[in-house]
Structures are given as C-alpha cells and as structure tokens.
N, C-alpha and C positions, 0 to 999 in steps of 0.2 A: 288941577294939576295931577294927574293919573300915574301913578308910582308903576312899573312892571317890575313884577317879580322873576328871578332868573336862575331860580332853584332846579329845575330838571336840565340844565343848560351844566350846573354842576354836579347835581348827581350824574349824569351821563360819562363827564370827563374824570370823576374820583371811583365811577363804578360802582355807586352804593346805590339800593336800593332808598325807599320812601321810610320800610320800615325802619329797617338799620339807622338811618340819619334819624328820625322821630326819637331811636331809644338813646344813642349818642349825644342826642341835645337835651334830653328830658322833657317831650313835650309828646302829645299824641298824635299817631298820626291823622287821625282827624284834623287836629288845629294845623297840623304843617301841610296837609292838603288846603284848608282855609286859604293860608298863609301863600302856596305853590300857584295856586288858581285865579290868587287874586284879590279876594272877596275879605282879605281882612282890611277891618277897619282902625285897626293898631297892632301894634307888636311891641314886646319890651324891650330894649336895650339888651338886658340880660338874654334874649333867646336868639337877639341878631348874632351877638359875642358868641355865645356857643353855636350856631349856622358855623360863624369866619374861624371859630379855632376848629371845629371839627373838619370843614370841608377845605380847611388852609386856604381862606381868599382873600379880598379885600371888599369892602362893600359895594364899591362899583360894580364888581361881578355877581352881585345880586339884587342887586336895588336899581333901577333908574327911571329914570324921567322921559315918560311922554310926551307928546305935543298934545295940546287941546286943539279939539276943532273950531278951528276959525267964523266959522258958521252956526253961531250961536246965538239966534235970534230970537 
C-alpha cells in the first residue's frame, strides 16, 4: 500500500520554501526532504501535526494512497 506524499503540492500553494517549513516544524531539512520524496519509512504523529498546523491543511492534502500494481506475480 504506497502512501504519496504531497508536501511540494503545498509548499507551492503557502509559498514556503523546504527550508522555512523544515525550521517551522522543527525537523531538518534533510528528514523533510526524506519525508517530501517519499522514501520515509515512518513519521511521528507529532511532525505530521506540525506539517497540518504550520501549512494549515488537513491530512488528505498530504498523505494519500496509491493503487498497487495489479501485476504482482
């Protein structure tokens, strides 16, 4: 079940950059790069909450769900 992440979808529409959001949530931009790209394999509750309060959204608009490929043999 492949999670897409849809953080540059909101940086684009609040006009923040990667850094600015990185120092706003307290995380590095490194890990919110991780996190932007895809490649993370967890995230805490507490850094989703600070994404939704800093970039005022709801988690839909950052989180969702994939289709898997049906052709999994």
């Amino acid at each position: 079940m492949p999670i897409a992440v849809d953080i540059d979808v909101m940086l684009a529409r609040r006009k923040i950059s990667v850094g600015e959001l990185a120092d706003r949530v307290g995380i590095t931009p490194a890990n919110l790069a991780v996190l932007k790209n895809g490649r993370a394999k967890a995230v805490r509750f507490a850094t989703l909450t600070a994404l939704y309060e800093v970039l005022k959204c709801q988690p839909g608009d950052l989180l969702r769900r994939e289709a898997e490929n049906a052709a999994a043999d």
